[in-house]
N, C-alpha and C positions, 0 to 999 in steps of 0.2 A: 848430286848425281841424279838424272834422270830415269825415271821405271821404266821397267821393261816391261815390252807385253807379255803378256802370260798367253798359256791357248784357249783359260777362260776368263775373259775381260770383266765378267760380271762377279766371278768367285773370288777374285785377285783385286775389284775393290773393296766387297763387302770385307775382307782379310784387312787389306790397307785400313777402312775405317774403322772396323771392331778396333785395329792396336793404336788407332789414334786416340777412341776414348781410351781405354787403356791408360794411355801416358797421362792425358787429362785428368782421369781419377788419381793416376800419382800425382798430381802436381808439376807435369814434367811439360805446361803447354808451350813450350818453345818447340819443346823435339817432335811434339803432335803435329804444332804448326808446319814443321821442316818439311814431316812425313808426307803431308796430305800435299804441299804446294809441291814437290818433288813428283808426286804421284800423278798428281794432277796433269803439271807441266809437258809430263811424258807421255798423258793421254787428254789434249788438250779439249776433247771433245767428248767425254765422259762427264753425263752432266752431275753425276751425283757427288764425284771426288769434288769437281768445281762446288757443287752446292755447300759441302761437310767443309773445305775449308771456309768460302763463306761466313757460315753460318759460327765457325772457329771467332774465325776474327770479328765478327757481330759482338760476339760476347765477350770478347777480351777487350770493345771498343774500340778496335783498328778500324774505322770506319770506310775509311779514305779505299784498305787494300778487302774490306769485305765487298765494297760496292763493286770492284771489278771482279772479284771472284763470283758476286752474282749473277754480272752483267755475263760472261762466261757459260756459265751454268744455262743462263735466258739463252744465250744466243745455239745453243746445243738443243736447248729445250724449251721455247716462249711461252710454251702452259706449262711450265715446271711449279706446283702449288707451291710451294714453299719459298724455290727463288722472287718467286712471282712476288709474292707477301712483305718479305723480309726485303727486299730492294727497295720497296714503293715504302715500306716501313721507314726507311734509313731516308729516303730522298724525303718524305714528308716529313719527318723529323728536322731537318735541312732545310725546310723552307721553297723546297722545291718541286710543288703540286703537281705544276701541268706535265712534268719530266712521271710523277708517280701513278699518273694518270694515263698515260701512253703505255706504261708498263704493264699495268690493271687493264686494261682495255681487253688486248686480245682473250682473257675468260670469256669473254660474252659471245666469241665464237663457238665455243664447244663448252657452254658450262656443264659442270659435276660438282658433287659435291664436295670433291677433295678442293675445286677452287671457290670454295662460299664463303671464306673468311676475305680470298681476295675480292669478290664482288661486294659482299660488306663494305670493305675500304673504298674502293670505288665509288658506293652508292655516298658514303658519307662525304667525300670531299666533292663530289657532286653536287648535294646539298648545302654541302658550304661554299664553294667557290662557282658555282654555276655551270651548268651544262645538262643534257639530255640525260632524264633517268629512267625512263622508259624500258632502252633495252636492259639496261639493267633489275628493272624488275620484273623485266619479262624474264632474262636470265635465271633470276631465283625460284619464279613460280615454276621455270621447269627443270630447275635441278630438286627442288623439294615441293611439290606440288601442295602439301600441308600449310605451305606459306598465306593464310590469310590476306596477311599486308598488302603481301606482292599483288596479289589477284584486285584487291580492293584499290588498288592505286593505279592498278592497269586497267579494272571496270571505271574509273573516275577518270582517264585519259579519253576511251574512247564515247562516253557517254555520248557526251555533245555531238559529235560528226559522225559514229558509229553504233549506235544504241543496242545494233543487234550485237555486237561482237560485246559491247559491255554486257549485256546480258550472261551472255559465256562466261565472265571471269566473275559475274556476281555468282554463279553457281555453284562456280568453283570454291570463291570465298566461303559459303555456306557448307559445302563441303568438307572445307577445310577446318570449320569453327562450326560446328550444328549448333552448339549453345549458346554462341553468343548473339543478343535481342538485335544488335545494330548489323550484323551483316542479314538478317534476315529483313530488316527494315530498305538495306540496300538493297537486296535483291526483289522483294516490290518497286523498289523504283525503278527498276529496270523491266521489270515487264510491264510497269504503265508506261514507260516511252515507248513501247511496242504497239500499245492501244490493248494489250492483254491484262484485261484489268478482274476478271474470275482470280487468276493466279498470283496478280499484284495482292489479292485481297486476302489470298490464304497464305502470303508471306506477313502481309500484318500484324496475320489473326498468331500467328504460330509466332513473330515478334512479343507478343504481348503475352501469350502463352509463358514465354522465359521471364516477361518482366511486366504486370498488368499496368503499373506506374511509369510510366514510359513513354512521356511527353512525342517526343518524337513519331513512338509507334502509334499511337492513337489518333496523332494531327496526318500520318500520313493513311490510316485506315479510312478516316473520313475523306482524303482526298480521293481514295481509289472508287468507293461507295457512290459519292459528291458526282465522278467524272461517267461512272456505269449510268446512273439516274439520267438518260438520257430521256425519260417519260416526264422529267422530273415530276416526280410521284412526291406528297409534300411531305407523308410520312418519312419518305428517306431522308427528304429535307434534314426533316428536326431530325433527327437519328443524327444525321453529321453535324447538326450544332451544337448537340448534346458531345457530341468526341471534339470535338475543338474545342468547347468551353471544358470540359476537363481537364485536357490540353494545356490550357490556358492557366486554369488554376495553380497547372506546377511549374509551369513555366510562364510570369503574368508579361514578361519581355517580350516576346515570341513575335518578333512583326511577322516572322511568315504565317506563322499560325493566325494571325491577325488579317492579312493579306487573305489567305485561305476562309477564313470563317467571315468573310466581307462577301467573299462570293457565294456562297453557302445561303447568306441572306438575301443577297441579289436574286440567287437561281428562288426562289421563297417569296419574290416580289416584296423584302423589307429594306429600302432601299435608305430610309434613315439609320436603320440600324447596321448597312453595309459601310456608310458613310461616318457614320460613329465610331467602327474598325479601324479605317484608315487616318483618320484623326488621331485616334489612339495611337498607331501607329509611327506617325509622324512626330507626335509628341515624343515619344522615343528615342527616332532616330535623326529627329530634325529636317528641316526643310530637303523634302525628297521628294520621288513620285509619288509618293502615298498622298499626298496634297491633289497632286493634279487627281488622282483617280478617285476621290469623294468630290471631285467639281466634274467630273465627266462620268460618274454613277445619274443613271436616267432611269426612268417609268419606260416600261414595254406598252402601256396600253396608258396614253393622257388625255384627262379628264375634256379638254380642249384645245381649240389651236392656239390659244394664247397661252397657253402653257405651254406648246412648245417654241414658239416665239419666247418665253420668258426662259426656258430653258436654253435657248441657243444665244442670248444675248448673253445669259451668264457664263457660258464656257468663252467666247472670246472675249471677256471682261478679264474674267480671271486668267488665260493664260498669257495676257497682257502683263496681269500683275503679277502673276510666279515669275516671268522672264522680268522684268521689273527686277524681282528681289534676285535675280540671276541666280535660279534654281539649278542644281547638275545631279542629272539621273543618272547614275552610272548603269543599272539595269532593267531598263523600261518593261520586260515581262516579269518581274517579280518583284515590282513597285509602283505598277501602273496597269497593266495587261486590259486597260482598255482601248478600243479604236471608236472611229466615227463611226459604227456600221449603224447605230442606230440612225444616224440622220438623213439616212436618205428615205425612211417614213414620212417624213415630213411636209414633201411634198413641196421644197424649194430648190432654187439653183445651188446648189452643195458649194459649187467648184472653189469661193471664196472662203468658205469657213474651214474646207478639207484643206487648202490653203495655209492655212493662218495654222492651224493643227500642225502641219508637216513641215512648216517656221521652226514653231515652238520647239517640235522634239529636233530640230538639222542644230537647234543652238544650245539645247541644253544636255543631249549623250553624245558625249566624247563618240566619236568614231563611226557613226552610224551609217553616215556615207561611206562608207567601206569600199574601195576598188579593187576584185581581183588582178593579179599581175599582168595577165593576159588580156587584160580589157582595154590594157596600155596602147597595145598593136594589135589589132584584130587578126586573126592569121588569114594569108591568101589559101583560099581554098583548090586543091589543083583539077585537074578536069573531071568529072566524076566523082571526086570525095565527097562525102555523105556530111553533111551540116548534122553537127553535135545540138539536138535540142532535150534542153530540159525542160521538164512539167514540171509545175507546184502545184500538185494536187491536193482534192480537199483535203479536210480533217477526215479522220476515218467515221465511218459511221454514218456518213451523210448520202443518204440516197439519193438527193435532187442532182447534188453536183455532179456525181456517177453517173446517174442519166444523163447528166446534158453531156458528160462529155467522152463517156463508153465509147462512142461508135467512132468520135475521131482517133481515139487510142487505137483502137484494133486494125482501123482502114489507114492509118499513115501510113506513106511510102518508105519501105526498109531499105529500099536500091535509094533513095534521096537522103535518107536521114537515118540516126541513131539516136533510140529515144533514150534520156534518163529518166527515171521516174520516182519525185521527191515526194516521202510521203510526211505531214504533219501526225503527231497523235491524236488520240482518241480513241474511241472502240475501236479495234479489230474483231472482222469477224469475216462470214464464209464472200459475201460480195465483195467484201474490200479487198480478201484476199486473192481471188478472181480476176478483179481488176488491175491488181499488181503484175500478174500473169501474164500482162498483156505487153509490157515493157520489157526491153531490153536489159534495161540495169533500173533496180530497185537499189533505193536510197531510202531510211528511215531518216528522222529529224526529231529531234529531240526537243522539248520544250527550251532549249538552250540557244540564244543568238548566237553566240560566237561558236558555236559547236554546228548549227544549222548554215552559216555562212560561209566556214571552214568545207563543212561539207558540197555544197553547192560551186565553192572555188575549187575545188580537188576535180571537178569536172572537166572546169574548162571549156566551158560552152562559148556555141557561137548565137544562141540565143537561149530564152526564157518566157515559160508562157506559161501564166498563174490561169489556174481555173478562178481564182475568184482574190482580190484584198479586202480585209477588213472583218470578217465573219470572225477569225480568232487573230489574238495579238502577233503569234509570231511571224503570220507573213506579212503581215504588214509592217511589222519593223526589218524584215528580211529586206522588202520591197526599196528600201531605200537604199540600201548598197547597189553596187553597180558591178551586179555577177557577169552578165553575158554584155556583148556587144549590144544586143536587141533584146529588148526585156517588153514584155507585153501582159496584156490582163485581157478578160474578158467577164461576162456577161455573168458569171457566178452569183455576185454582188453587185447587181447593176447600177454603183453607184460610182462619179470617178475619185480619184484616190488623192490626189492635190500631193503627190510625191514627187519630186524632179527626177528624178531617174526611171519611172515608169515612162517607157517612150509612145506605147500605142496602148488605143483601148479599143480592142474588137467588135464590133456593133455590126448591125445591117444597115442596108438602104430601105431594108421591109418593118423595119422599127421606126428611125429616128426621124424627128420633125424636124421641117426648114428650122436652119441658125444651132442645131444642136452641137456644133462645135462648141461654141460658148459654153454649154453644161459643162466642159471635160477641161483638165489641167495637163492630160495627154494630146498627142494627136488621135483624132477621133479616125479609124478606117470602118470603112460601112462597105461590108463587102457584098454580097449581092444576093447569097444565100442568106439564111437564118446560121447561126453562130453557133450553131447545133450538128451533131449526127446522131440523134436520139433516136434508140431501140426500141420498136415496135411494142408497146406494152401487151403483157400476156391477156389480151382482150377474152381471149375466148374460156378462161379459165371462173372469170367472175358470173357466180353465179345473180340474177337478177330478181330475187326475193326479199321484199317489205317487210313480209312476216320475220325472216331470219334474223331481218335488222332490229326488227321491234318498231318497222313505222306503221302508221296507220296506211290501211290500202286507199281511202276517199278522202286524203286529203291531197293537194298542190304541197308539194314538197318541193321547196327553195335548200342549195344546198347552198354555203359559200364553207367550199374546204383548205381555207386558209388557218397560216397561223397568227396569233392574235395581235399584232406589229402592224399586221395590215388593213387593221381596218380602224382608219382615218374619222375622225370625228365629220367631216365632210359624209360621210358615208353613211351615219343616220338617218339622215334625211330621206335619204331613196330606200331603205331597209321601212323604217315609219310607213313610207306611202303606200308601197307593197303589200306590207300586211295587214295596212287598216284598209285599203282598198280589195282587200282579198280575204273576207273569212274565215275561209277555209286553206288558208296559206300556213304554211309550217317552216321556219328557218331553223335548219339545223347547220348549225356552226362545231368544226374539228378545233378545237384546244388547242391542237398539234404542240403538245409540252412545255403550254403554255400555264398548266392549271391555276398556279399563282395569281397571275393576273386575270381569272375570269371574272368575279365580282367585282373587278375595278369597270369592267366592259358591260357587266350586264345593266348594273349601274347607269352607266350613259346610257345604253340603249333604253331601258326604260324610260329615262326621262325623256329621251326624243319618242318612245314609241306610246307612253302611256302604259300602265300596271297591267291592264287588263291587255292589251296586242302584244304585250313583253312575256305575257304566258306564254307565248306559242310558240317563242325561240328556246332552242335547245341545244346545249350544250355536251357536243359528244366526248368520251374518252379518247387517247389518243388508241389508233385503230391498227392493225396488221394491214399490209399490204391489200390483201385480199380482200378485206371487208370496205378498206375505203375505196377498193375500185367497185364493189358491190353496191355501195352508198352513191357513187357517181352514176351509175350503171341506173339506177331505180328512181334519180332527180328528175323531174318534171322541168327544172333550172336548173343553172348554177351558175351562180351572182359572182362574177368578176369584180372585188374591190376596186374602191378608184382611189388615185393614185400611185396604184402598185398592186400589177396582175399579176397573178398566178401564172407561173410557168412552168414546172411539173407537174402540176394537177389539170392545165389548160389543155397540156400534152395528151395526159389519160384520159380525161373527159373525151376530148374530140374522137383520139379512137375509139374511144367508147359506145359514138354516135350520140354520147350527150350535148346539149346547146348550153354555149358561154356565154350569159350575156353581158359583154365590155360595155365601157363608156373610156377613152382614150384620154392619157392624160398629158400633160407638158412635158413630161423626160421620158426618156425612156424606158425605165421600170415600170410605167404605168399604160405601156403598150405594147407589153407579152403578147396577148392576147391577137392587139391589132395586125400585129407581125405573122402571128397562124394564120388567123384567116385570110389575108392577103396572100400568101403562099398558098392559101388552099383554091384562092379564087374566089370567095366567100365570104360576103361583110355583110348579110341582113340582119345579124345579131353585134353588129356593132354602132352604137345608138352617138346620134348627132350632140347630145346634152342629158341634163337627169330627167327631163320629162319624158324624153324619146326611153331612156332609159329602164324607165320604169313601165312606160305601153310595152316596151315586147317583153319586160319578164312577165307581166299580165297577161300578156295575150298568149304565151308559150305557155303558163300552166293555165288555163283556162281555155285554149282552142287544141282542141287531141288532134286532130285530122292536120292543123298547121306543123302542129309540136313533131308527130310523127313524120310527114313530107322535110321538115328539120332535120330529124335523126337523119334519115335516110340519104341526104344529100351529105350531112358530114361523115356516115361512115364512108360515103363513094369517095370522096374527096379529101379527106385526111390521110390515105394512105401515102400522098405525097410529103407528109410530114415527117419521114422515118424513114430513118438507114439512108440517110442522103448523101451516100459517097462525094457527092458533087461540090457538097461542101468543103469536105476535106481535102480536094485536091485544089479547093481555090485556098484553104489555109494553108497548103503546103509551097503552092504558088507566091503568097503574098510574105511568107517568112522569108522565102529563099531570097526573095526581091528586098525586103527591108536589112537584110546580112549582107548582098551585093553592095547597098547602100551605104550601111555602117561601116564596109573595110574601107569605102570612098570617101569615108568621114563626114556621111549625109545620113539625113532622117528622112522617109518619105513624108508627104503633105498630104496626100490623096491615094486612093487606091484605084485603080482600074484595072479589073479581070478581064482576061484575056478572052477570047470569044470561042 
C-alpha cells in the first residue's frame, strides 16, 4: 500500500527510515525492505527514501533492484553524495566504467567535500581506463585546498603552455605541504619559467633547508644560480659545478644533472669537459641527443680559421653518421639544447650546413614539424578584421633584442592587427617587463616544446614573426612546426635558419649584397627601411669622463665593444697594424660575458700583435648601461669587427656622435654598420679593404680637427636612425600582403613597398 503524504515530508521520512533500521537491527530486513519501497513509491521523488532503500538492497546484495533505487534517488538529486558513490560503486563492480563515469561526472560541477570520495572514484578509473583528469583535480584542490597532489598535478598540466598559471598552483602545493623538500623544489621551477630566478633561488635554498642531501634540490639550485650568471662571473661558474657534482655523487645516473653540469662547463669555456658530460650521459641512456650535443659543443673564441673549417667538417660528418645509426630524439631541448648560432661567426655561406642541421633533426624527433589545426585552412579575413600576429620575442634579459625591436612593438597598428606576445625564459626584470606592456596578450613559454607549441597553437594566428632563431634552443626547435599561415624571422640572429617552414627572413636593401638570396634557406624580403624601430638611446645622460673610466687622458683610445664571438681571427691583422702603427693607441675590448674565453683571445692577439703591442689591449669587465655608453662616448674609435658588425652598440655609438669604423663583409651580419651609414647618408668611415681600413682608424685617432668635424656630422645625421615609424608601417604592409598571399596558397618572391 502506498504512503501518504504527511504535511511534513521531511519528518515523515526521517520516521519512515529511523523504523526501517529498526526492523533491520531485528533481523526483520524483508519488512524494512517492504517499508522503505512502499514509502518511497508513494513519494517517488524524495531522494533520501529512494537512496535508504538503495543503499538496503546494496547490502543485502539485490543489485539489480539497488541500482534503480539509485538511479531514482540520482534523478531527484545528480549530486546526491552517496547515490552518486554507491551506483558508480555497483556499475564499476559490473564491469561497466564508462556508465560509472557519467554518473561521477556531474561532482566536478559543484564540488564539496561531501562528494570527494565520488571524485576519488572518478579520478581513479580515469587513470585507469583513460580520459581527462585535469578537472578533476581541479575539483579536488578546490573542494580541500590542503590537497598537495591536486595542485602539483594541475602545476604540471599547465607548466609547458601556461607557466604563469603553474606558478599559482606551485604555491598553492607549498602551501598546502610547507615541509615537504620536493614541492618547494617545484615551486623554483616555476618561477624559473618566469625568468624569476632571486625567488626560484630561495625555493631551493629553503628545499635543501628540509633536506641538505637532496640530489634534485641542489642540481636545480645550481640551475637557477647557472641561468641568473648572466655576467657569467666564473666564480659562480665553479659554485654551480660544485652543486652539480655533489648532485651527482648521490645520484651518479642523473643525465639531466649531467646535461646541466655540461653547460655549467660550457658557460666556464671547458668545453672537453662539457663533452665528457654528454658522453657519460649517453653512455647511460644510449644512443640519444646527448651524442649529437658533445659533436655540436664549440669554442666561442678559435684559435684559427682552420679550426673552424675543421670544426664544421666535423658536425656534418658526424650528423651523417648519428642518422646513419638512425638515432631518435625524442626531446631535442633536454638532450641536445644546442643550435647552429655559433656558425654564422664564421664567416661562410651557412645556408648548406643550417641545411643539413634541420635534415638531421626533421628525421630524427618524431613530430617536430608539428601543424597547427588552423594552418590547415587559412581563415578568410572579413573587411576590416585585424590579422592575429604573434611575436617570439627574445629570451628575457637580452637588451639588444629589445632595442631592436621596442619601437615596432609600441608603433604597430591596433586598428590593423592584434598583437600576441610570446615570451621565452630567462631573467625577468624591470625592461622585460616594460616590454611586455606593450602587447596585447602576454604568453610565457616554458622551456618545454610541446608546452611552448601547444601555447602558440592555442592562438591561432595568421602570422608569426621571431625576433631572432638560433640564440636559444627552444625557438629554434619551435621554428620548425608550422604555427601560423606566415611564419618569419628577422635580423635578431643575423644568420638564416635552413628550417622549411620558416617562410621569410626580414632584411634590407640598405644591408644586403647582390646574389644574397643564396645566403638564405628562406625567402629573403629587403624591405627598404632598416629592420629596426630603434629608441633613441639616452645620449644625453652619459657622462664623458676618461678619468671616471680609469683611461688615460693622452692616449688614442680604440674601443671595439663587442662580445668576444666576434672577433674573427681575420681581425688580427688590422687590430696588429693599428697599434704597432700607433704608439700611443690603446684597444680596450668589453668581455660582454664572455670572461671565460678571454685568455683563449688574448692568446691570439698577442701572437699576431707581439708581447710587447699586446700590453696595450685591455680587457674590460662586463659594464652597466651607462658606463658603456660613457666608454663609447670618450673613444677616439670604434673598431667595427669584420665579418660581424656591431649592431646595438653601432646604434649608441652613432648617436653618440662617436665614429665606426666598418670594413663590409660578404653576408649580411657583417654589414650592420654599412646599413647605418647608408641610411644616414654617410659612408667616409666605411673603408674599401683592411688597408683603407686601417688609414681612417689612424687618421681618426690621430687628426682631432678631422675626428671632431666626424662627431659633428654623425650626431646631425644619426638622428634619422631612431624611432622610425616608417618602418613599421612598411612591416605592417608587407605581413598583411604575405597573409593575403598564404589564404591564396602563395608565398611572396619579392617585396615591393608601396610609395
Amino acid at each position: 500500500m502506498a504512503w501518504k503524504l504527511a504535511s511534513d515530508p521531511e519528518a515523515e521520512a526521517a520516521t519512515i527510515v529511523a523504523r526501517a533500521q529498526e526492523l533491520v537491527g531485528q533481523g526483520q530486513w524483508a519488512d524494512a525492505e517492504s517499508l522503505l519501497r512502499s514509502a518511497s513509491e508513494g513519494r517517488p521523488s524524495d531522494v533520501r527514501l529512494a537512496f535508504e532503500l538503495g543503499a538496503l538492497q546494496h547490502e543485502a546484495d539485490k543489485r539489480t533492484d539497488a541500482e534503480l533505487a539509485y538511479g531514482r534517488a540520482l534523478a531527484a538529486d545528480p549530486l546526491h553524495p552517496g547515490a552518486m558513490l554507491n551506483l558508480a560503486s555497483l556499475l564499476v563492480d559490473s564491469g561497466r566504467h564508462q556508465e560509472a563515469e557519467r554518473i561521477l561526472t556531474p561532482a566536478l560541477t559543484r564540488p564539496t567535500k561531501a562528494l570527494s570520495a565520488a571524485m576519488e572514484l572518478l579520478l581513479a578509473l580515469r587513470s585507469q581506463y583513460g580520459g581527462d583528469l585535469l578537472p578533476v583535480w581541479a575539483a579536488l584542490a578546490d573542494t580541500d585546498p590542503s590537497r598537495s597532489d591536486a595542485w602539483t598535478q594541475l602545476a604540471a598540466a599547465a607548466r609547458g603552455h601556461r607557466p604563469d598559471e603553474a606558478l599559482r598552483c606551485f604555491i598553492n602545493a607549498v602551501a598546502a605541504a610547507p615541509y615537504d623538500c620536493q614541492m618547494h623544489c617545484n615551486l623554483g621551477i616555476g618561477y624559473m619559467d618566469l625568468g624569476r630566478l632571486a625567488e626560484a633561488t630561495d625555493a631551493f635554498v629553503n628545499a635543501l633547508a628540509l633536506d641538505p642531501e637532496n640530489a634534485d634540490a641542489l642540481g636545480k639550485l645550481a640551475m637557477a644560480l647557472d641561468a641568473a650568471n648572466t655576467s657569467q662571473n666564473l666564480d659562480r661558474v665553479q659554485q654551480c659545478i660544485g652543486l652539480y657534482l655533489r648532485a651527482l655523487e648521490l645520484e651518479p645516473d642523473s643525465t639531466t644533472t649531467l646535461f646541466n653540469l655540461a653547460s655549467a662547463y660550457k658557460r666556464g669555456g671547458m668545453i672537453e669537459e662539457a663533452r665528457d658530460c654528454c658522453r657519460r650521459a649517453e653512455a647511460i641512456e644510449g644512443p640519444s641527443g646527448y651524442g649529437l650535443r658533445a659533436l655540436m659543443l664549440a669554442p666561442r673564441v678559435y684559435p684559427s680559421v682552420q679550426a673552424m673549417l675543421e670544426y664544421r667538417g666535423n658536425l656534418e660528418d658526424g650528423l651523417d653518421r648519428l642518422r646513419a645509426e638512425g638515432v631518435v630524439i625524442r626531446d631535442p631541448l633536454a638532450t641536445v639544447g644546442e643550435t647552429g648560432f655559433g656558425l654564422g661567426y664564421h664567416n661562410f655561406n651557412d645556408v648548406e650546413i643550417q641545411q643539413h642541421l634541420a635534415r638531421f633533426y626533421l628525421d630524427s624527433v618524431p613530430g617536430l614539424d608539428a601543424v597547427a589545426p588552423h594552418c590547415a585552412r587559412p581563415r578568410r579575413r572579413g573587411k576590416g578584421q585585424k590579422i592575429r600576429l604573434g611575436v617570439v620575442g627574445s629570451y628575457l634579459h637580452n637588451r639588444t633584442l629589445d632595442n631592436l625591436n621596442e619601437g615596432l612593438i609600441r608603433n604597430l597598428s591596433r586598428d590593423r592587427f592584434e598583437l600576441v606576445f610570446f615570451r621565452p625564459g630567462g631573467v625577468a626584470d624591470s625592461r622585460s617587463d616594460a616590454m611586455d606592456q606593450l602587447a596585447d596578450k602576454v604568453r610565457y613559454l616554458s622551456n618545454n616544446l610541446d608546452g611552448a607549441r601547444q601555447a602558440v597553437m592555442e592562438e591561432e594566428l595568421d602570422a608569426l614573426f621571431y625576433f631572432e632563431i638560433g640564440m636559444v634552443g627552444l625557438t629554434y626547435f619551435l621554428a620548425f612546426s608550422r604555427l601560423a599561415p606566415v611564419q618569419c624571422v628577422t635580423w635578431g640572429h643575423p644568420d638564416t635558419t635552413g628550417i622549411p617552414n620558416m617562410d621569410y627572413f626580414l632584411s634590407s636593401s640598405l644591408l644586403e649584397p647582390d646574389g644574397a638570396e643564396a645566403h638564405y634557406s628562406e625567402t629573403l624580403i629587403r624591405l627598404a627601411h632598416l629592420p629596426t624601430c630603434y629608441p633613441r638611446p639616452p645620449v644625453d645622460e652619459a657622462p664623458g669622463d676618461r678619468t671616471r673610466l680609469g683611461l688615460p687622458d693622452d692616449a688614442h683610445i680604440y674601443v671595439c665593444p663587442q662580445n668576444l664571438m666576434k672577433f674573427h681571427p681575420d681581425f688580427d691583422v688590422a687590430v696588429a697594424r693599428i697599434l704597432t702603427q700607433d704608439p700611443d693607441g690603446w684597444l680596450y675590448i668589453t668581455t660582454s660575458a664572455m670572461e671565460a674565453w678571454r685568455p683563449a683571445l688574448q692568446l691570439r692577439l698577442a701572437k699576431a700583435c707581439g708581447e710587447a703591442v699586446a700590453q696595450r689591449i685591455v680587457f674590460l669587465p662586463q659594464m652597466s648601461r651607462l658606463d658603456f655608453m660613457s666608454l663609447l662616448k670618450v673613444a677616439d674609435v670604434n673598431l667595427d669587427p669584420f665579418h660581424f658588425s656591431g649592431g646595438n652598440s653601432t646604434h649608441e655609438a652613432l648617436a653618440l656622435g662617436s665614429p665606426v669604423v666598418t670594413l663590409p663583409g660578404d653576408y649580411m651580419r657583417g654589414r650592420v654598420s654599412l646599413g647605418l651609414y647608408r641610411r644616414m647618408g654617410f659612408e667616409d668611415l666605411v673603408a674599401r679593404d683592411v688597408d683603407d681600413y686601417v688609414d681612417k682608424a689612424l687618421r681618426l685617432a690621430r687628426d682631432a680637427d678631422w675626428r671632431e668635424s666626424v662627431r659633428a656630422t654623425i650626431r646631425e645625421r644619426s638622428v634619422i636612425l631612431f624611432d622610425n615609424v616608417a618602418m613599421v608601417r612598411e612591416f605592417e604592409d608587407f605581413i598583411a600582403a604575405a597573409v593575403d598571399a598564404a589564404q591564396r596558397g602563395e608565398t611572396l618572391t619579392a617585396w615591393t613597398p608601396a610609395n
